[in-house]
C-alpha positions in Angstrom: 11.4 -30.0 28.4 12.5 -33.3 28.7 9.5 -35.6 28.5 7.3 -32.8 26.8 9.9 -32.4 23.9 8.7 -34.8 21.5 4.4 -33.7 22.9 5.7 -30.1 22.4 7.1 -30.8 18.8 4.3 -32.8 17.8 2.1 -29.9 18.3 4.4 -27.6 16.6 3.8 -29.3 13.2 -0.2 -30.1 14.0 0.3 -26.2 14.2 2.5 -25.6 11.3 0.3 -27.7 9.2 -3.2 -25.8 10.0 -1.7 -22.6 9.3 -0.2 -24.4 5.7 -3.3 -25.4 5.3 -5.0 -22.0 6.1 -2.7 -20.1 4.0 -3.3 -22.6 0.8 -7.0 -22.1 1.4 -6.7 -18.3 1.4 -4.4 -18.5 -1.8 -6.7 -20.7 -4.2 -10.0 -18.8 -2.7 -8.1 -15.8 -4.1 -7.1 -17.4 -7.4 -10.9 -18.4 -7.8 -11.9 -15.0 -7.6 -9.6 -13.7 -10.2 -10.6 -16.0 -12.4 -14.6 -15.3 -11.9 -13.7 -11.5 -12.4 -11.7 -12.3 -15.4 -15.2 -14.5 -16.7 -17.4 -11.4 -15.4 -15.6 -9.1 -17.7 -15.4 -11.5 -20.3 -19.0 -12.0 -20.5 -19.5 -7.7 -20.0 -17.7 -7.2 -23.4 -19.7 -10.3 -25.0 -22.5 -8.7 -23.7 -21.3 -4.9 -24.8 -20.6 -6.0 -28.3 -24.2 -7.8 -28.7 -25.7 -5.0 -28.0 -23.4 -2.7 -30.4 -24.6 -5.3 -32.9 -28.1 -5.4 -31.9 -27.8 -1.1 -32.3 -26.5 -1.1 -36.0 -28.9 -4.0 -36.9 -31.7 -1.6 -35.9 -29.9 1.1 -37.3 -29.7 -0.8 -41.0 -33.4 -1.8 -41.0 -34.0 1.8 -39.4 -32.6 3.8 -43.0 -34.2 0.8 -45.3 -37.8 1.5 -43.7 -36.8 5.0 -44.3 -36.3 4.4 -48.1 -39.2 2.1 -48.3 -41.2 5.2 -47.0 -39.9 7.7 -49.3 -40.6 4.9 -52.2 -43.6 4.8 -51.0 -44.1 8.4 -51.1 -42.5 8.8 -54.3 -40.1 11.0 -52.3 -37.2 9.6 -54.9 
């Protein structure tokens, strides 16, 4: 090893520090994808509660065109 020992160790840690470096990568990457799941799902039960809103919305004017009709009709 003699003369190679301080060539060798230097490539250890150019080693050590791409496989750090990897591994951080890897880590946040995953972090980044939880986090646009969590906004996905977020934005599903905005989304889902709109369109429960939109439903009794239509449901409302629905029953008063219904009474309008029967008004109309003399049905009362």
């Amino acid at each position: 090893m003699g003369a190679y020992g301080p060539l060798l160790a230097g490539a250890a840690l150019v080693v050590v520090g791409g496989v750090l470096y990897a591994l951080r990568r890897f880590v946040y990457g995953k972090i980044a994808e939880g986090g646009a799941a969590a906004a996905r799902a977020e934005r599903a039960q905005a989304d889902l509660a709109v369109a429960k809103r939109q439903g009794e919305i239509m449901a409302q004017h629905k029953d008063v065109e219904d009474v309008a009709k029967d008004l109309d009709a003399g049905g009362f």
